[in-house]
ZAMARLO-226825 format. One record per residue (C-alpha): x, y, z. Coordinates in steps of 0.02 Angstrom, whole numbers. Layout:
residues N
+--------+--------+--------+
!      x !      y !      z !
+--------+--------+--------+
!      X !      Y !      Z !
...
+--------+--------+--------+
end
This chain:
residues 321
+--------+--------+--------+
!      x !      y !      z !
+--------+--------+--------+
!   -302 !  -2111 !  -2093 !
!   -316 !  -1924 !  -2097 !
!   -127 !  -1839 !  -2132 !
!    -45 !  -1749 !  -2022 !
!    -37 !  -1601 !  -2112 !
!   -224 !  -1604 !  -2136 !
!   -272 !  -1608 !  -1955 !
!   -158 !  -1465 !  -1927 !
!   -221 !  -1347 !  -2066 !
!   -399 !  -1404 !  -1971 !
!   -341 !  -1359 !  -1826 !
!   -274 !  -1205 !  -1853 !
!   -403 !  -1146 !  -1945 !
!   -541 !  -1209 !  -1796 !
!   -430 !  -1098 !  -1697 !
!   -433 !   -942 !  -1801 !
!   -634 !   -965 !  -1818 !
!   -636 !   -953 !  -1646 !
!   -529 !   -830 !  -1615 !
!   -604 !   -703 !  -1728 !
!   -771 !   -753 !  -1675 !
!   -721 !   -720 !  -1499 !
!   -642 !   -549 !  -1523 !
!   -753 !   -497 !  -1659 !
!   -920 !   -536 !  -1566 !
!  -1033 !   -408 !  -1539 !
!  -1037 !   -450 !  -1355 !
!   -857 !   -404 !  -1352 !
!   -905 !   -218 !  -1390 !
!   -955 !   -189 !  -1184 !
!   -837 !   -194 !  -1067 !
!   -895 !   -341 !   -955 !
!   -761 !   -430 !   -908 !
!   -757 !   -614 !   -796 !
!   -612 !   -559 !   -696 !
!   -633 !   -370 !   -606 !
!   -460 !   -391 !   -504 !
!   -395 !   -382 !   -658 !
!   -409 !   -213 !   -647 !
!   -320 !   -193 !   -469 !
!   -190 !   -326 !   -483 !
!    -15 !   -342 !   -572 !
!    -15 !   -465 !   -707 !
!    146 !   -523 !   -612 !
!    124 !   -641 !   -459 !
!    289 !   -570 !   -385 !
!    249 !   -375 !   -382 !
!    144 !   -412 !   -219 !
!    -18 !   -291 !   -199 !
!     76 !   -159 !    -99 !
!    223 !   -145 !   -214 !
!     74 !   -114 !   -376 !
!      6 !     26 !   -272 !
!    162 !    119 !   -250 !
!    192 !     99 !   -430 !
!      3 !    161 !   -468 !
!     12 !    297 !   -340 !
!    200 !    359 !   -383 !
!    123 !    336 !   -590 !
!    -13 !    464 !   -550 !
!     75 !    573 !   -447 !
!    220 !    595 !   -567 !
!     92 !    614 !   -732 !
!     -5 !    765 !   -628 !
!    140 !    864 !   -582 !
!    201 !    833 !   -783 !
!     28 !    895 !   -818 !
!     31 !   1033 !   -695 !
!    189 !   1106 !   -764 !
!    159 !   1057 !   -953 !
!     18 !   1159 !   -960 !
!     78 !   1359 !   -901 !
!    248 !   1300 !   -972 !
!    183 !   1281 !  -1175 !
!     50 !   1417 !  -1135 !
!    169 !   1535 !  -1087 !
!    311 !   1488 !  -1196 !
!    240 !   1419 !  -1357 !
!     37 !   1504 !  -1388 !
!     72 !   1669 !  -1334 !
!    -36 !   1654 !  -1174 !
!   -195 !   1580 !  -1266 !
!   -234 !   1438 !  -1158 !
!   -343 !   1350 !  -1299 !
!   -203 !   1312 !  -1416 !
!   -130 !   1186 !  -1287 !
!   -330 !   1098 !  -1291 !
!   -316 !   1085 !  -1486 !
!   -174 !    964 !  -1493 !
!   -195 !    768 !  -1520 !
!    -54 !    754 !  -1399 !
!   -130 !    860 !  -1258 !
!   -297 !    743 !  -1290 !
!   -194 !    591 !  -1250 !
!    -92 !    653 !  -1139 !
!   -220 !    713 !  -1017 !
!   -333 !    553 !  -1037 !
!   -185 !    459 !   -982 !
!   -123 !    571 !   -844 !
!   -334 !    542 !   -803 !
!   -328 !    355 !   -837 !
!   -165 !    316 !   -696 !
!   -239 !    437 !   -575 !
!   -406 !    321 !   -552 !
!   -324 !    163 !   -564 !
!   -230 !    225 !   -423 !
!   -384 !    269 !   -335 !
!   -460 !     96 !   -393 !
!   -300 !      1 !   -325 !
!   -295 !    107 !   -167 !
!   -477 !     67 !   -133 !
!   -510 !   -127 !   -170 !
!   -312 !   -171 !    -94 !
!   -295 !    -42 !     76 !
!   -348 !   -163 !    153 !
!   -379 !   -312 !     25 !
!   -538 !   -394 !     37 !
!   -527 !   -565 !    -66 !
!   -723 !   -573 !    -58 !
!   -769 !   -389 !   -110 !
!   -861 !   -369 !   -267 !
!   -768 !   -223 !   -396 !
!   -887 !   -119 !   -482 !
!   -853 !     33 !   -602 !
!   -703 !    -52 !   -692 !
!   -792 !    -34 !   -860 !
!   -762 !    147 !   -877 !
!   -572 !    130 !   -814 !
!   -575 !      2 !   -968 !
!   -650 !    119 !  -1064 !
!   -531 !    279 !  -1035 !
!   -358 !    130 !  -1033 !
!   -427 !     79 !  -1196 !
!   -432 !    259 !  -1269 !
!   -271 !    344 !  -1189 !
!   -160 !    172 !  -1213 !
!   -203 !    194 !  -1401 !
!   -206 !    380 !  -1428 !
!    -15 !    428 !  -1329 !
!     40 !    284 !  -1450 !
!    -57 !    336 !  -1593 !
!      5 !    520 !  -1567 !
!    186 !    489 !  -1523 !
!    218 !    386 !  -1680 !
!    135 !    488 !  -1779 !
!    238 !    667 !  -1710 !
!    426 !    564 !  -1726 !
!    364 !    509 !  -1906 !
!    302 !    675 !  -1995 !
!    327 !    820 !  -1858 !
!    494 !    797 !  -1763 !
!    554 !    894 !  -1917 !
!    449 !   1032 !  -1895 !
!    548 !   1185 !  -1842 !
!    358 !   1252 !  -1716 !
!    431 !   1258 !  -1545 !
!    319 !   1164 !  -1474 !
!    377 !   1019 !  -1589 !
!    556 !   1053 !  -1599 !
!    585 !   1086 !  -1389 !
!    677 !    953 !  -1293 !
!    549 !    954 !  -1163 !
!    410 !    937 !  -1317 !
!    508 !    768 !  -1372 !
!    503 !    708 !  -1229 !
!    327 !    710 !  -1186 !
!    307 !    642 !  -1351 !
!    404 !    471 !  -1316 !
!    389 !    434 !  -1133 !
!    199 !    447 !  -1120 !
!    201 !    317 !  -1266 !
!    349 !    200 !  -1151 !
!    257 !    216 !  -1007 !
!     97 !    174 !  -1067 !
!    162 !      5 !  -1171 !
!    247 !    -22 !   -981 !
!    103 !    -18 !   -886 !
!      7 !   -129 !   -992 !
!    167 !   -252 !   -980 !
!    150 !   -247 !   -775 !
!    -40 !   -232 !   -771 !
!   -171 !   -379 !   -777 !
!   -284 !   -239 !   -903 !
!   -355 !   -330 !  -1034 !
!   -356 !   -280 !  -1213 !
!   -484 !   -311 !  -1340 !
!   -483 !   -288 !  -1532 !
!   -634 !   -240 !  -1564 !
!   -625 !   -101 !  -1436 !
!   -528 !    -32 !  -1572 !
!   -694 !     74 !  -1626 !
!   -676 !    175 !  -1464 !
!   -510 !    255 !  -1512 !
!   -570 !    258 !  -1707 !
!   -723 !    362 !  -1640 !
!   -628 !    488 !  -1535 !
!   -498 !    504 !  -1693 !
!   -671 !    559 !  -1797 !
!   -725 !    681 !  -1642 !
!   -538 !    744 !  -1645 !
!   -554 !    775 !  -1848 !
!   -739 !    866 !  -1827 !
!   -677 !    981 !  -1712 !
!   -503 !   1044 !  -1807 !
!   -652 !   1071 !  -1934 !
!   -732 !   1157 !  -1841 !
!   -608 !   1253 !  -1759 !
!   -558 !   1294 !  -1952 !
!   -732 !   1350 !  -1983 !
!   -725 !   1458 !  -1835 !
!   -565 !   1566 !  -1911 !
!   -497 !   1600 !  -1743 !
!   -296 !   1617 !  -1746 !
!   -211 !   1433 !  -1727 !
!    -32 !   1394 !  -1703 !
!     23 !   1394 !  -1872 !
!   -122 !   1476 !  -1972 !
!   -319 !   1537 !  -1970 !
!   -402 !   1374 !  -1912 !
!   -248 !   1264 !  -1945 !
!   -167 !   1165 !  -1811 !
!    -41 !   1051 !  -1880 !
!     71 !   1068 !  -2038 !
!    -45 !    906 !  -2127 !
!   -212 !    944 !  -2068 !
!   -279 !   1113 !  -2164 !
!   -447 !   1103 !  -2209 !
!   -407 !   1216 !  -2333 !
!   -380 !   1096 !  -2440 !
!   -514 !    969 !  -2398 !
!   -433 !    828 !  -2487 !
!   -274 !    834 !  -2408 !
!   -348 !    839 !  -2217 !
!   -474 !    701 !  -2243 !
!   -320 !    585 !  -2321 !
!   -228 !    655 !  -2163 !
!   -374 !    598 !  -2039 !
!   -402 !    437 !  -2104 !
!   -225 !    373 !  -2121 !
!   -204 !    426 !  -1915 !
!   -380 !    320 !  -1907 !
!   -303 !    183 !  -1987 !
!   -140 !    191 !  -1888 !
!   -233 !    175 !  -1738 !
!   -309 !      4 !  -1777 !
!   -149 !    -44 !  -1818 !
!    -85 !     13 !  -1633 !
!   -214 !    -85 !  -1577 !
!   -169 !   -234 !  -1637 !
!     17 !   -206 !  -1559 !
!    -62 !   -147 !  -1399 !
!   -165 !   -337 !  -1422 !
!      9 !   -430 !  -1444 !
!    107 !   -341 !  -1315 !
!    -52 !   -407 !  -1206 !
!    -61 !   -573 !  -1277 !
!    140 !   -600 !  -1247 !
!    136 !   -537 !  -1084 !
!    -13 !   -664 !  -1012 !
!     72 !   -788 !  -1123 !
!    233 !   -785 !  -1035 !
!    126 !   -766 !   -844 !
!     44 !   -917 !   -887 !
!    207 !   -988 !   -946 !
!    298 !   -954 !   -772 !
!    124 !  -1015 !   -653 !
!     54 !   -827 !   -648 !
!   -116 !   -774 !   -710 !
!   -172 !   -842 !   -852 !
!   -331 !   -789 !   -989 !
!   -478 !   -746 !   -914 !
!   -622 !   -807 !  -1031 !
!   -701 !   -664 !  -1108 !
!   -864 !   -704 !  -1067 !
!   -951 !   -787 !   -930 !
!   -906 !   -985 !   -918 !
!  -1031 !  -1128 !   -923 !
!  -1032 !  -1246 !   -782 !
!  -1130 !  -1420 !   -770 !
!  -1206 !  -1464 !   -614 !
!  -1236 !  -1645 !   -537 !
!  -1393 !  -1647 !   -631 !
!  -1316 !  -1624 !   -798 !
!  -1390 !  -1422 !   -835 !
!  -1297 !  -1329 !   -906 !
!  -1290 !  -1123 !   -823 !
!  -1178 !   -979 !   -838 !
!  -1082 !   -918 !   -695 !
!   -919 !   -803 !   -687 !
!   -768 !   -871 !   -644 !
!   -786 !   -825 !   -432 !
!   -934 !   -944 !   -433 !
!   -833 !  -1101 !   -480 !
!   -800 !  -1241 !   -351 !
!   -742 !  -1403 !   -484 !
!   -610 !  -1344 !   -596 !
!   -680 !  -1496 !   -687 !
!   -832 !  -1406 !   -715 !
!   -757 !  -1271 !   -803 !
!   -780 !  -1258 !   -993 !
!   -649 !  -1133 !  -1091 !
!   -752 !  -1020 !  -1190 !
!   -621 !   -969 !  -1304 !
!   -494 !  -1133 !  -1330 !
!   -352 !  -1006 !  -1278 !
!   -352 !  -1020 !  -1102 !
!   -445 !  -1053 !   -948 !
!   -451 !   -985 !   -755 !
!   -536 !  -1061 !   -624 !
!   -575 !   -948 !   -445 !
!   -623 !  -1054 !   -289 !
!   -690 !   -952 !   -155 !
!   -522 !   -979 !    -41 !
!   -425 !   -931 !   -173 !
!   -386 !   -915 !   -368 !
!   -310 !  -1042 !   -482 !
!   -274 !   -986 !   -633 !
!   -257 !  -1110 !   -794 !
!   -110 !  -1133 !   -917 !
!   -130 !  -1083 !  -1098 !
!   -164 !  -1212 !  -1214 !
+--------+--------+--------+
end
């Protein structure tokens, strides 16, 4: 007889296979998902549709009047009037993807829930995906990295109370919308934040080769990233490229803790991240999405984490394993 010990160190290690295989598959790189109300639902069965789009709508509104402000406010009292300075911060990048980001998911929840239709097919989630992806990882990305190596710095626009602040609540807020939201998150889609980190490096090269007056130097931007000295700014962009992966695996457990413990109370479960196999009466298999299935019996877990079954009166969604 096989040990116990054995069968769990088999186990575990079937698991892992799949897991990596699942989240490391090319497929995974798109942004095809099996569940689209994802995208305008609460992960949280109790925060009922109207109460998410009050939250999405007061979100957006409140991030574009920050914006609004932010903007003249630094311009004015930080750059000296030059209204490109404020563009060539990280921050600002982030910070206006997100502000971005909340305004069309409240347009996406105000849409697909005023008034719900259960039977309405969502399109044009997978560049909301894309953009939650991208400013989820980047405010946290750039907020860790300013309270680590610039909340020192003695540049106004670093040492202001109003300049701290945008560099912690954007992160909060973003880690607390993907606790309330259904938003998947992906590992793999780490490459998307990785690639605009390299456009963000190429252009404070670029704005370096240009020798147009920055906010500390010629060309310089930040107190680590003078291309100057070549060696020192590439070490500086690839440790922020690394950090971000890193991000994205916390943004992945945050995710994975918060469907955990829905699944744990009755709520939503995994969706499968790809589209399930269903036998018929006539023992074919076929691939459907997760709407199309009638016998939860018929429903094969593509990823041994989970399962979620949708009937067409309703949706039932399956425990974790």
């Amino acid at each position: 007889m096989e040990p116990v010990e054995s069968r769990w160190r088999q186990s575990c290690g079937t698991r892992l296979h799949d897991f990596f295989v699942h989240e490391f598959s090319w497929r995974g790189l798109g942004f095809s998902h099996t569940r689209p109300s994802d995208f305008t639902d609460s992960q949280w069965l109790w925060m009922k549709p109207w109460l998410f789009i009050v939250y999405r709508v007061l979100l957006a509104i409140g991030f574009i009047i920050w914006l609004s402000l932010d903007i003249p406010r630094e311009i004015h009292n930080y750059y000296e009037d030059r209204t490109y300075i404020w563009f060539l911060y990280a921050t600002n990048w982030a910070f206006g993807m997100l502000a971005l980001t909340f305004f069309l998911l409240a347009i996406f929840s105000l849409v697909y829930n005023c008034p719900r239709r259960p039977d309405e097919r969502i399109i044009l989630y997978q560049p909301l995906w894309f953009l939650y992806t991208i400013s989820a990882n980047g405010s946290i990305v750039a907020s860790s990295v300013f309270w680590i190596a610039l909340s020192s710095s003695h540049l106004g626009v670093f040492s202001s109370q109003l300049g701290r602040l945008k560099h912690s609540l954007t992160a909060v807020l973003a880690v607390l919308d993907l606790c309330l939201s259904a938003i998947p998150i992906r590992l793999i889609h780490v490459i998307y934040p990785i690639l605009v980190g390299i456009l963000y490096s190429l252009c404070s090269y670029l704005f370096w080769l240009s020798g147009i007056q920055g906010p500390l130097n010629v060309g310089q931007v930040y107190p680590g990233l003078n291309w100057t000295h070549p060696r020192t700014a590439v070490l500086t962009c690839l440790s922020v490229i690394l950090f971000s992966f890193l991000i994205q695996i916390f943004l992945y457990l945050v995710y994975y803790a918060r469907v955990k413990l829905s699944s744990i109370l009755n709520g939503r479960g995994f969706a499968p991240l790809f589209a399930v196999k269903t036998k018929s009466i006539y023992g074919e298999l076929g691939t459907s999405e997760t709407g199309d299935v009638d016998n939860p019996d018929d429903l094969l877990s593509v990823n041994s984490m989970s399962t979620c079954m949708e009937t067409k009166t309703g949706r039932d969604y399956g425990a974790v394993e």
